[in-house]
C-alpha positions in Angstrom: -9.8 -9.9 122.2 -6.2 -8.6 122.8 -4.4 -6.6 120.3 -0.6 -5.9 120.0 0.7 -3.2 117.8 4.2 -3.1 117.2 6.1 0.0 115.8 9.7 1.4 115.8 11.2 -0.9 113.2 13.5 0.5 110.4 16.8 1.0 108.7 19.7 1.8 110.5 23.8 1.8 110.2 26.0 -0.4 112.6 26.3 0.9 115.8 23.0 2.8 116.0 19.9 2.4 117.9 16.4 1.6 117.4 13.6 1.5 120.5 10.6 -0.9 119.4 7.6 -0.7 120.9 4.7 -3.0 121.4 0.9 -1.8 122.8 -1.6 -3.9 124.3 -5.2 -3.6 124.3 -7.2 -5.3 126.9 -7.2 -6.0 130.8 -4.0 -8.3 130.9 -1.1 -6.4 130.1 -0.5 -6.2 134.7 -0.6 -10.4 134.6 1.8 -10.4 131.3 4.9 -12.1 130.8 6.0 -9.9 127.8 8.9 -11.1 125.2 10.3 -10.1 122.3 11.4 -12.6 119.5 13.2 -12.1 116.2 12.9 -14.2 112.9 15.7 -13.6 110.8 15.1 -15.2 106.6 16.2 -18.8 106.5 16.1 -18.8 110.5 14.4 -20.0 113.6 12.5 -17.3 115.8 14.6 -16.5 118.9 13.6 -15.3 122.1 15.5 -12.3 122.3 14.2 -10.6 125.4 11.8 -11.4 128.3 10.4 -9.3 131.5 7.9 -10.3 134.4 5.1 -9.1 136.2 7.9 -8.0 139.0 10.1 -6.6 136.1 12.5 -9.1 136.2 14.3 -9.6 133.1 16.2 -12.3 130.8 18.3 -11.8 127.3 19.7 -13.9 124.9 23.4 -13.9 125.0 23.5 -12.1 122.1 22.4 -9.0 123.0 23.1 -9.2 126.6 24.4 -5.2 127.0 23.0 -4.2 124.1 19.1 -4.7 124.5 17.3 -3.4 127.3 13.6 -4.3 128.0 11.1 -2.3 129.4 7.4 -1.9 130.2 5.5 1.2 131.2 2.0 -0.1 133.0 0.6 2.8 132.6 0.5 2.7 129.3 0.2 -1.2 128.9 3.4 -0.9 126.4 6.5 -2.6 126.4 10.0 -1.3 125.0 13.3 -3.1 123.6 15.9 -0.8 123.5 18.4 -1.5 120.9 21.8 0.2 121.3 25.5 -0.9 118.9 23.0 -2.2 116.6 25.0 -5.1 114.1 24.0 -6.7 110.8 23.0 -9.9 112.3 20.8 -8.1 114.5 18.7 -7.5 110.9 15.5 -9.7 111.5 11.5 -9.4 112.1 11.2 -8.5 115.3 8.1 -9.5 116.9 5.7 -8.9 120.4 4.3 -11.6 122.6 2.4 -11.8 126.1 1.4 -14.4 127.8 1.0 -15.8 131.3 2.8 -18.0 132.9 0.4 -21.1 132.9 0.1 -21.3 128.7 -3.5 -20.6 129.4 -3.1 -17.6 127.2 -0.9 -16.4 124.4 -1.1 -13.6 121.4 1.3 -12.3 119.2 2.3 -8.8 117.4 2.1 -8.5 113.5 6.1 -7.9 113.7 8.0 -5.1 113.1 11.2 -5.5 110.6 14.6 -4.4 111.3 17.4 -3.7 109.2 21.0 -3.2 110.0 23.3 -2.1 107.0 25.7 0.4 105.7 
């Protein structure tokens, strides 16, 4: 069974940063596809981020130069960076791999994220 933890999640002002960071246990994190969505209250869940096996990466417009993502092999992890941080950014944030047939799919308990003065 494949775990994610999430962690890195918090309360911060406008224009600051927050990394998030999401761990996998198992043998698949190498065949991963690895996303991060957010749910903000009232709101659909978004794909906010997405990297490949070959690192290659795709963000939502709305945090294109904002949000980098990362993954670290090594230490079957994956990073969002989250720089000039704004209030609608405020939302669950959560962690999901998969790979790229639907054969398999899991999910992070979510981390929440707060923007505000």
């Amino acid at each position: 069974q494949v775990q994610l933890v999430e962690s890195g999640g918090g309360l911060v002002q406008p224009g600051g940063s927050l990394r998030l960071s999401c761990a996998a246990s198992g043998n698949i994190f190498s065949r991963a596809v690895m996303d991060w969505y957010r749910q903000a209250p009232g709101k659909q869940r978004e794909l906010v981020a997405r990297i490949d096996t070959g690192g290659n990466t795709n963000y939502a417009d709305s945090v294109k130069g904002r949000f980098t993502i990362f993954r670290e092999n090594s230490k079957n992890t994956v990073y969002l960076q989250m720089n000039t941080l704004k209030p609608e950014d405020t939302a669950v944030y959560y962690c999901n791999v998969h790979d790229y047939y639907g054969t398999w799919d899991y999910w992070g308990q979510g981390t929440q994220v707060t923007v505000s003065s």
